[in-house]
Backbone bond lengths (Angstrom), bond angles and torsions (degrees), N, CA, C in turn:
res aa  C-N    CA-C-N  psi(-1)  N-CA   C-N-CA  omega(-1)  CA-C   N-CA-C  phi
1 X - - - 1.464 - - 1.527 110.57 -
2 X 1.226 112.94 -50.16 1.502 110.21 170.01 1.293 144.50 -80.71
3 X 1.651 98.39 11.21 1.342 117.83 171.83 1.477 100.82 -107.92
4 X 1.733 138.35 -24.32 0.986 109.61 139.98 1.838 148.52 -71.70
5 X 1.273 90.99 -2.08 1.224 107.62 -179.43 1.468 109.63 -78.45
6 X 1.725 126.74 -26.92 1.554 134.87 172.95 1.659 90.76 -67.10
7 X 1.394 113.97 -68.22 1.662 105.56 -161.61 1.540 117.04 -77.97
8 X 1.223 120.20 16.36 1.524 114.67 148.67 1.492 112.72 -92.80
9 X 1.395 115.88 -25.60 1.115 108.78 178.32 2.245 113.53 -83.43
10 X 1.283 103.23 -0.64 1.330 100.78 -173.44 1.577 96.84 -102.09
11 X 1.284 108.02 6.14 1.671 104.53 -158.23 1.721 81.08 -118.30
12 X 1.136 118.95 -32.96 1.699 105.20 176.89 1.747 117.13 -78.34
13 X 1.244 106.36 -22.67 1.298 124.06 157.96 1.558 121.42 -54.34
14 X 1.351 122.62 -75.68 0.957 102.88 135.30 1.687 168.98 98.16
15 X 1.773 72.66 -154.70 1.789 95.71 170.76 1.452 93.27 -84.93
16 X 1.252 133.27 -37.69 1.365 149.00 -128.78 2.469 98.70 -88.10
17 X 1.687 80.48 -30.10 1.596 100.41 -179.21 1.262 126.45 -98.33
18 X 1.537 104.77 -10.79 1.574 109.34 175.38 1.796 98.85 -115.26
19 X 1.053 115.16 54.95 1.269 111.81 170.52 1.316 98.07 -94.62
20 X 1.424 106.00 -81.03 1.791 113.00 171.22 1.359 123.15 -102.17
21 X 1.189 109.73 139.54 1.387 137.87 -153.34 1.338 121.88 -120.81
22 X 1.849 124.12 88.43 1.296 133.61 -168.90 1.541 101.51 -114.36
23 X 1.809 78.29 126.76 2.030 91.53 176.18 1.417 109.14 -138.21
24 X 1.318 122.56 147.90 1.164 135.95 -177.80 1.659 99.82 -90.14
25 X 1.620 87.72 130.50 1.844 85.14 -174.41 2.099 94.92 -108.82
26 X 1.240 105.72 -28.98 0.965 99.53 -166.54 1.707 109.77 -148.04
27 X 1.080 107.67 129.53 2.012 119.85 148.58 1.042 139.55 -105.79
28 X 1.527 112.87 101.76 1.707 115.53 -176.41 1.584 111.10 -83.55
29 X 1.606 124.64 120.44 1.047 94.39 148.25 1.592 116.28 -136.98
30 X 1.497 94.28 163.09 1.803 97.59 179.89 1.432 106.97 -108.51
31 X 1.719 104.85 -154.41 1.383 98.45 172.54 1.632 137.59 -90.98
32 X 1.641 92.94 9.91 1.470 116.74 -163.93 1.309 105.46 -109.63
33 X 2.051 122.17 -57.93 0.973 135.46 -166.99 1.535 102.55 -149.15
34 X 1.626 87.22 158.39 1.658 100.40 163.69 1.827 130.89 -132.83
35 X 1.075 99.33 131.66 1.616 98.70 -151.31 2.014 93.72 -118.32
36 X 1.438 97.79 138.98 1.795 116.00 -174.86 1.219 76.92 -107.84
37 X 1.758 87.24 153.81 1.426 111.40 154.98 1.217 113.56 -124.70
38 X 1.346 141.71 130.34 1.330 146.58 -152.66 1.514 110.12 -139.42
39 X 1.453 112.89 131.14 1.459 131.18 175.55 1.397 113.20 -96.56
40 X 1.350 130.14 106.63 1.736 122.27 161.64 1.293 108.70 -95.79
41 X 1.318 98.68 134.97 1.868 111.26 -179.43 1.346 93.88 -138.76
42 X 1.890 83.14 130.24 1.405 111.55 160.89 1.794 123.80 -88.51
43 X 1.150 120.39 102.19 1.418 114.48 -150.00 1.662 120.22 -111.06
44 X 1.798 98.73 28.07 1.074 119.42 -172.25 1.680 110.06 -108.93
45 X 1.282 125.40 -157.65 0.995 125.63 159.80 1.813 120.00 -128.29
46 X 0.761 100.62 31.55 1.131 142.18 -153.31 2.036 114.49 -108.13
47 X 0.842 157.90 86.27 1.277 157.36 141.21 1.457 118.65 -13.06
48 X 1.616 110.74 117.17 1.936 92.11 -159.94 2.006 101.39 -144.61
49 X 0.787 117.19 128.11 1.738 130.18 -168.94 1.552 94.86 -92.58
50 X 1.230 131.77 127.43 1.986 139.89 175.51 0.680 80.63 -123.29
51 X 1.220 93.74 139.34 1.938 106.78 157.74 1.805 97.27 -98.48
52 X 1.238 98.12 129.39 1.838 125.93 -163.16 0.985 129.84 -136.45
53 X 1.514 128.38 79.25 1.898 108.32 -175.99 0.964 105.82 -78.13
54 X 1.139 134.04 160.07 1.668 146.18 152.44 1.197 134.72 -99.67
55 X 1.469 111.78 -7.10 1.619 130.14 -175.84 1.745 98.54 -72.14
56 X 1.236 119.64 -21.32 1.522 103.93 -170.95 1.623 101.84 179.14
57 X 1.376 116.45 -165.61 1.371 132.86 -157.68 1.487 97.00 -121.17
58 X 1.552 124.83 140.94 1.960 118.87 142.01 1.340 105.32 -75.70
59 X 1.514 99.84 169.21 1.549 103.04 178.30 2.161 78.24 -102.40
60 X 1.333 81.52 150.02 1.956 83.63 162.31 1.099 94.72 -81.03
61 X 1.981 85.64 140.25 1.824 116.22 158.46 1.529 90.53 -132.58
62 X 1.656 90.49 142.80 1.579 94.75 167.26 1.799 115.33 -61.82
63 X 1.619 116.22 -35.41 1.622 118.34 179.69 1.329 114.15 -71.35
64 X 1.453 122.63 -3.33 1.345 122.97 -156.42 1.769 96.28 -137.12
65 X 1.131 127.65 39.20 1.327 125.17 -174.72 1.644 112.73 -77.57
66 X 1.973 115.73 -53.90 1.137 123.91 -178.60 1.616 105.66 -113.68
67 X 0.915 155.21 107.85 1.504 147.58 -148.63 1.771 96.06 -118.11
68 X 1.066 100.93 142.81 1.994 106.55 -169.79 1.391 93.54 -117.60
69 X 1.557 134.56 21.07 1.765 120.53 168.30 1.584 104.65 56.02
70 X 1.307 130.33 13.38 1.034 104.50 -175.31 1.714 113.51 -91.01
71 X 1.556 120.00 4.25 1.130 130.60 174.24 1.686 110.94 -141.88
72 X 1.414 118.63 128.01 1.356 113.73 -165.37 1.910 97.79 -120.28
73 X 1.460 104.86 30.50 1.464 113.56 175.59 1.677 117.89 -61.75
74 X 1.324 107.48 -15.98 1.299 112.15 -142.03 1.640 100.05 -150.07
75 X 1.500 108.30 30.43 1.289 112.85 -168.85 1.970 141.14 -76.39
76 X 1.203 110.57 123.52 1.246 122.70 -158.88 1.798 110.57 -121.19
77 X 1.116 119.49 -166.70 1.367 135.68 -175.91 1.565 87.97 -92.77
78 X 1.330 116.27 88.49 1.670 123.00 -161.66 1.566 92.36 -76.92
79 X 1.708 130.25 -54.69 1.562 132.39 -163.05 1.423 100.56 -85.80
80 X 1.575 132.51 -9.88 1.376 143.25 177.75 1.561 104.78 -48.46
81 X 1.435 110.71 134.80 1.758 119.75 -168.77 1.897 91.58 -59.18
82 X 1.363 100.14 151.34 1.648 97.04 154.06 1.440 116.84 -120.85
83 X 1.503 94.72 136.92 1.583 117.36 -172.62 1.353 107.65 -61.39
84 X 1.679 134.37 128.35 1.366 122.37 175.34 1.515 108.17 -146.88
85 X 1.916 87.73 114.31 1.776 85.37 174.39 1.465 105.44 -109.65
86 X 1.272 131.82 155.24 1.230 126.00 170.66 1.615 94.97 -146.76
87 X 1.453 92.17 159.41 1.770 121.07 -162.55 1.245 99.87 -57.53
88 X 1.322 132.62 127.62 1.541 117.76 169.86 1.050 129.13 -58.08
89 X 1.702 143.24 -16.52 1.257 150.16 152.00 1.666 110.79 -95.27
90 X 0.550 144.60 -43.67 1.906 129.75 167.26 1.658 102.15 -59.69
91 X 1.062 145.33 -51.62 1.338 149.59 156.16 2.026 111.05 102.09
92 X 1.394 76.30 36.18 2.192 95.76 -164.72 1.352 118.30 -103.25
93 X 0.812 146.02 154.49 1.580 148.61 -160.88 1.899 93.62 -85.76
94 X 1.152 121.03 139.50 1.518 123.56 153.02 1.448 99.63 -57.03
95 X 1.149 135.95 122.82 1.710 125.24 139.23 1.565 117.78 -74.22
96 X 1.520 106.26 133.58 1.645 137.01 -161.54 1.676 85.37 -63.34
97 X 1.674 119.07 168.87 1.336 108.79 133.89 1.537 104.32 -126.51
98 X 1.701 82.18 -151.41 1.683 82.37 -163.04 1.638 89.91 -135.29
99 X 1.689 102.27 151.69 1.455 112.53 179.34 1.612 106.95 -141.40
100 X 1.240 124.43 -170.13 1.177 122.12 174.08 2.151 99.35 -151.99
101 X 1.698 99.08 158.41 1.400 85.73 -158.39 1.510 105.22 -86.60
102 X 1.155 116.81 162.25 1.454 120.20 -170.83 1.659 112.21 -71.64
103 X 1.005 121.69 73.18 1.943 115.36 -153.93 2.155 95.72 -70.95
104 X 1.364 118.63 11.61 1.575 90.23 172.71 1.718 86.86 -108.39
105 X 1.416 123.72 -8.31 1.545 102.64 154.49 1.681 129.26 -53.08
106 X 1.301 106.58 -27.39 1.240 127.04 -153.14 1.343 87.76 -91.92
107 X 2.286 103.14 136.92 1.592 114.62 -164.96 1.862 97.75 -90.20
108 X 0.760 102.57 177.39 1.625 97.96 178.64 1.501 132.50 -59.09
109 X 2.007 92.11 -27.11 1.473 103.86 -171.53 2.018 97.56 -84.95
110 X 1.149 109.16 -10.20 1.543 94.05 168.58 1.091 117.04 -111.38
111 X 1.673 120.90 -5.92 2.037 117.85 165.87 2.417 87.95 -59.52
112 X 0.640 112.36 -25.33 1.393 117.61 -141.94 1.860 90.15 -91.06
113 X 1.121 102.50 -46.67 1.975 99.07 -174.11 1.400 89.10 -71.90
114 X 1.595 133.52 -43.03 1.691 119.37 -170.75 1.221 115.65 -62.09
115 X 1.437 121.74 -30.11 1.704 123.56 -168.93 1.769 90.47 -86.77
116 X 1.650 121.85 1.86 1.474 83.87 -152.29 1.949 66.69 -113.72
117 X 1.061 106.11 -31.50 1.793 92.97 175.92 1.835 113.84 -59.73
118 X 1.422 102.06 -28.03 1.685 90.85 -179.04 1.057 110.68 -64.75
119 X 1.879 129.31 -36.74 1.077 130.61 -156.77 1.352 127.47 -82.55
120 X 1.240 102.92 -21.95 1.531 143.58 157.93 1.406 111.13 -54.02
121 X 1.354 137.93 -60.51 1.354 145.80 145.35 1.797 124.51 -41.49
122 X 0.699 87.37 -55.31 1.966 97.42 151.44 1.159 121.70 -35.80
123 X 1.698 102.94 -65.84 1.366 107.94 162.75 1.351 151.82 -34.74
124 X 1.625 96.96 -37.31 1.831 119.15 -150.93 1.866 75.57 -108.77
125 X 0.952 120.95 -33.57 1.801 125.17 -149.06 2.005 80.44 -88.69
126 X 1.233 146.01 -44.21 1.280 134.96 171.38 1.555 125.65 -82.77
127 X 2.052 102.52 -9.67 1.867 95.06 174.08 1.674 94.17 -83.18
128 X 1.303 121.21 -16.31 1.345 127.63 -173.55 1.421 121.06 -55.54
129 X 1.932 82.75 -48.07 1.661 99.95 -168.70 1.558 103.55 -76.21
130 X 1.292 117.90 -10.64 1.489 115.00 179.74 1.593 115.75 -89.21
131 X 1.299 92.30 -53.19 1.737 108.98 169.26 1.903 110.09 -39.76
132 X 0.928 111.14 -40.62 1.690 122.72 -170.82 1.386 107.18 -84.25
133 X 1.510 104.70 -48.88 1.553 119.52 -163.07 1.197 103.05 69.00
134 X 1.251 111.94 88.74 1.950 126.67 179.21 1.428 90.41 -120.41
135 X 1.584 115.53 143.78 1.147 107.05 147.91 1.141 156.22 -77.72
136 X 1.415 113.91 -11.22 1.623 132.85 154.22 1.015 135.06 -114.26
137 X 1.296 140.22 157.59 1.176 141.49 -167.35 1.586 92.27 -74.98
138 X 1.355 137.80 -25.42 1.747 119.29 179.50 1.132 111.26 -79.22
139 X 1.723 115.75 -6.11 1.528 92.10 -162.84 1.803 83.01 -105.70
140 X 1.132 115.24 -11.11 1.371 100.66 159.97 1.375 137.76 -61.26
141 X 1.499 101.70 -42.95 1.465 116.98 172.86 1.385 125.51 -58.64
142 X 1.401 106.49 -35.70 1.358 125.66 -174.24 1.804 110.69 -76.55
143 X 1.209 97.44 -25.52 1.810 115.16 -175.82 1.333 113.97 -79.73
144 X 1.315 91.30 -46.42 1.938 100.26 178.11 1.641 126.67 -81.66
145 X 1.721 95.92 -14.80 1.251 110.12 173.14 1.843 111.78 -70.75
146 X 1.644 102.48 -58.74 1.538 119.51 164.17 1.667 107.48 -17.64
147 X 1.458 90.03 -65.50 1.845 108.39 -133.84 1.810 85.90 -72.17
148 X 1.302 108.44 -39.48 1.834 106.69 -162.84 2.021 112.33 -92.84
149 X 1.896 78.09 14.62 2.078 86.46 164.65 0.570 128.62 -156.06
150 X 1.947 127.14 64.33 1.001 138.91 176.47 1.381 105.74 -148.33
151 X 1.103 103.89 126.21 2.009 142.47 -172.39 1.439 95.30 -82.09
152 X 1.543 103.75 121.25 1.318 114.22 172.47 1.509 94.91 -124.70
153 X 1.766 95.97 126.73 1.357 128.23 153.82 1.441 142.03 -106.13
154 X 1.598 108.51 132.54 1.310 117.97 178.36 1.878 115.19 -55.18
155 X 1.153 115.90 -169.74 1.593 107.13 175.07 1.676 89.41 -89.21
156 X 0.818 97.23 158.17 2.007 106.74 -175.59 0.993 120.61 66.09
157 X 1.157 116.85 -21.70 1.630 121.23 -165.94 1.312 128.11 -52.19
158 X 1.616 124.02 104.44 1.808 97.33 173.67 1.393 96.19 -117.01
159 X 1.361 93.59 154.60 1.867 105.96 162.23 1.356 121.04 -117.61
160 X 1.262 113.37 -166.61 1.740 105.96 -155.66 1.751 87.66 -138.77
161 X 1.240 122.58 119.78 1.191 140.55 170.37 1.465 136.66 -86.45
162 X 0.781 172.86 64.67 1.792 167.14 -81.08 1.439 111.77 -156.20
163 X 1.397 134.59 82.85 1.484 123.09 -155.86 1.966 90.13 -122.79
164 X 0.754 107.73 157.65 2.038 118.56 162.47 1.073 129.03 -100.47
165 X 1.692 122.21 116.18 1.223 147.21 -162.52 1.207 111.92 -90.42
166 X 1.620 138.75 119.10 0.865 154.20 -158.24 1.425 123.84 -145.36
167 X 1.600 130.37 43.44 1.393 136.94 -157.59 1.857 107.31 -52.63
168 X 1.149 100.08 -12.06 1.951 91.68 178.68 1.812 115.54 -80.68
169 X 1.714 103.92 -38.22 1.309 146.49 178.02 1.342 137.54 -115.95
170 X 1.272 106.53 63.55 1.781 131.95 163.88 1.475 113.05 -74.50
171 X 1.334 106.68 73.49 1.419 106.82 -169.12 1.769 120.80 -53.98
172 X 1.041 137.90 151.11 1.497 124.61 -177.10 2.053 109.98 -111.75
173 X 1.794 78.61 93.76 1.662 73.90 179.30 1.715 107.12 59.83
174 X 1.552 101.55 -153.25 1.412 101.88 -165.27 1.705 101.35 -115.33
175 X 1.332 107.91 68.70 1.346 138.38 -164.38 1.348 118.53 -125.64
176 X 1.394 121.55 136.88 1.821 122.72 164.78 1.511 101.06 -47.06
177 X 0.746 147.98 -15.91 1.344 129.98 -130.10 2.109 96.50 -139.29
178 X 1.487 77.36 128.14 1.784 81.02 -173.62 1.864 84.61 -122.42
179 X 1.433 95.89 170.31 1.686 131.30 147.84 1.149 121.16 -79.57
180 X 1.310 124.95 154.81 1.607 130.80 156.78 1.295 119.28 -155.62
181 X 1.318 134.28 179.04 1.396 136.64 -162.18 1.786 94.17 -148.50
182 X 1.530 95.97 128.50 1.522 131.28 -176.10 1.423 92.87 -92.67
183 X 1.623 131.33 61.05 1.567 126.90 155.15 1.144 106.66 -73.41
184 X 1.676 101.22 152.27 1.709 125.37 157.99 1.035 107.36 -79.10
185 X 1.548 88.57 126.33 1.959 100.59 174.89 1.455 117.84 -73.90
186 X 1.907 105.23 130.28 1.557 111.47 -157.64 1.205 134.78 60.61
187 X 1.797 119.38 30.83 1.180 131.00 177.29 1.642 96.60 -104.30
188 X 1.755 105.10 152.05 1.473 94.52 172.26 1.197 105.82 -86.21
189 X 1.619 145.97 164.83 1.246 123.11 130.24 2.129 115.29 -112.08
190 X 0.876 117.65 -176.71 1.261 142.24 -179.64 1.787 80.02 -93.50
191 X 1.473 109.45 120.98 1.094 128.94 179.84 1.419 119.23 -109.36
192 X 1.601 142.41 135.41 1.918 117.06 165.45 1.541 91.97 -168.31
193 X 1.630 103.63 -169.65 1.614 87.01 -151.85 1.826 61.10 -140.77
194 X 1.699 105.66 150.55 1.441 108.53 171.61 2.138 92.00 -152.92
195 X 1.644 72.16 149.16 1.590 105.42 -172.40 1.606 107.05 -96.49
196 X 1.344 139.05 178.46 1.509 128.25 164.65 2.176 77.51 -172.77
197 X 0.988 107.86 159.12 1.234 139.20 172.85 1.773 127.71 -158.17
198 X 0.950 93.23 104.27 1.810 94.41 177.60 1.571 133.98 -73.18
199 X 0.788 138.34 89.59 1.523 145.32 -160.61 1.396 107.87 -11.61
200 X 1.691 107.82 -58.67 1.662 103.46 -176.34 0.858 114.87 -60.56
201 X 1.564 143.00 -21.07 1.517 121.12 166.55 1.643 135.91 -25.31
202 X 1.362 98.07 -24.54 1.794 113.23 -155.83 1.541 75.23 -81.53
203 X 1.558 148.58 -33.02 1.404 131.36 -122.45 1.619 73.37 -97.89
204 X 0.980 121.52 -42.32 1.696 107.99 -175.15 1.749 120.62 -62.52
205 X 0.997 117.65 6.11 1.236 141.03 146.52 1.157 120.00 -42.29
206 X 1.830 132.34 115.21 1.533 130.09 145.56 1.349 131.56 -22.54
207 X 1.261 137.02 106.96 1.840 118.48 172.01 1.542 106.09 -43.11
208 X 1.572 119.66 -25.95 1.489 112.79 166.63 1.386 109.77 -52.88
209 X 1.589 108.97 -72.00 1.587 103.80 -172.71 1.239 120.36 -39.20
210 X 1.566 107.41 -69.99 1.455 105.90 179.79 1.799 122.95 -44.91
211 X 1.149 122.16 -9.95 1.362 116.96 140.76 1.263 136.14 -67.01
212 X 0.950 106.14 -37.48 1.800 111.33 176.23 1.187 107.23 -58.98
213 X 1.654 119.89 -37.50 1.248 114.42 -175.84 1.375 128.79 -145.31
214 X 1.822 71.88 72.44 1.625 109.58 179.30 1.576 121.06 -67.09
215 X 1.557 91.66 -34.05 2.168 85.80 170.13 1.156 107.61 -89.72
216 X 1.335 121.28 37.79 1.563 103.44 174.81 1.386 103.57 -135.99
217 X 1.602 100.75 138.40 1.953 114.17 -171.79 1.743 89.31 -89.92
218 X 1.616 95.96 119.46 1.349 109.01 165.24 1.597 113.91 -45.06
219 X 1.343 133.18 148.46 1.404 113.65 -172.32 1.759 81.97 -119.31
220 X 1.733 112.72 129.86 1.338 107.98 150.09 1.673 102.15 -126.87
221 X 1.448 106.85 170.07 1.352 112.27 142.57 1.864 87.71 129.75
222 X 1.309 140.08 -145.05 1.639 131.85 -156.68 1.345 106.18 -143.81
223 X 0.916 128.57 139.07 1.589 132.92 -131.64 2.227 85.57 -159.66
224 X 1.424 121.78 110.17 1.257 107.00 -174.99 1.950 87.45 -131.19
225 X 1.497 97.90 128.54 1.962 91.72 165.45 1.249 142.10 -59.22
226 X 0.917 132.49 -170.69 1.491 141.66 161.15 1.684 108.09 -59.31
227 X 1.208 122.41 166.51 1.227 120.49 -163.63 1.556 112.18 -141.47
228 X 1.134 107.09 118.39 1.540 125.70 176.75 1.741 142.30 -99.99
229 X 1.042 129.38 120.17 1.703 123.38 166.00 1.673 117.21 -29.87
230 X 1.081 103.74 108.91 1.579 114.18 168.52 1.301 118.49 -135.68
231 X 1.883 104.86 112.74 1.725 99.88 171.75 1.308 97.47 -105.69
232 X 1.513 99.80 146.00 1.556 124.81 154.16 1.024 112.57 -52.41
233 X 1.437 132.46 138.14 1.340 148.40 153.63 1.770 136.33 -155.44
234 X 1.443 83.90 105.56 1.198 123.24 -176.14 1.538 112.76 -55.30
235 X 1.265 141.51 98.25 1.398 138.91 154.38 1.491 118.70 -94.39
């Protein structure tokens, strides 16, 4: 009994992992930046909603792998792919860290675009909270964040993504505060990009929304790409 009880559970696993299908087709880099190009395929027949940012990358943390919105203290590109290199013989994820930006580096005309982008977000995050009728400003934030990052796919459907890679500067959301990665210069690593989505996310969802997108199977559970050669290099 409990040996069928492992292979139903390895068989819902899985089915559960070949639903959608993210591969790195390509890495450009120059001497400035480096930019992926990324394919998501929906490989079902099936109609399917990800939650997906595209504005940028997480750095991997082991505490921060699947994030449930239920705290926005610490806020980042929450559905944003996470970057994962690990050592080719230890076979372990780098863990990201975390910094914050130096604002008395910062000239006046850019203390001045950050206060004027937060305020701007402020803005849209309280016509939201009115438009909806939320009672707090988190459950607004948290709603509009949902609703404005999630990739809806046809059955087959893939699209082609183009985002900029920046391992010093993993910015977090629209935050002081970035990620970065402590690579050895001219080491290879085993490179891939992984997704995670937590089921309760959907609950912060409108009974409106979730009508709108009624043919579509919420997608949760960890979704990791194909895997590529990447050396660091340090100039």
């Amino acid at each position: 009994m409990k040996q069928i009880l492992i292979i139903i559970t390895l068989l819902a696993y899985a089915l559960s992992f070949g639903q959608i299908e993210i591969k790195i087709i390509s890495l450009n880099k120059s001497s400035e930046e480096e930019k992926l190009s990324i394919s998501i395929t929906n490989v079902t027949d099936s109609y399917y909603a990800i939650p997906f940012d595209k504005h940028g990358f997480r750095g991997f943390n082991s505490e921060e792998v699947c994030n449930d919105l239920k705290t926005l203290d610490y806020p980042y590109n929450f559905f944003a792919l996470s970057l994962i290199f690990k050592d080719k013989f230890k076979n372990e994820p780098e863990n990201s860290l975390i910094r914050g930006l130096h604002l008395e580096r910062l000239d006046q005309k850019e203390t001045e675009k950050i206060k004027l982008k937060n305020q701007r977000r402020h803005s849209k995050i309280l016509d939201w909270k009115n438009k909806n009728q939320f009672k707090s400003d988190l459950e607004a934030e948290r709603n509009f964040y949902i609703i404005n990052n999630i990739l809806l796919l046809s059955p087959k459907e893939t699209k082609i993504i183009n985002i900029e890679m920046n391992v010093f500067e993993i910015m977090r959301g629209d935050t002081m505060f970035y990620d970065y990665y402590n690579l050895e210069n001219n080491k290879k690593y085993n490179f891939s990009l992984q997704l995670c989505a937590d089921n309760t996310i959907y609950s912060y969802l409108t009974e409106k929304q979730k009508s709108q997108l009624k043919k579509y199977i919420f997608f949760s559970g960890k979704i990791e790409s194909n895997i590529i050669p990447y050396i660091f290099n340090y100039k």
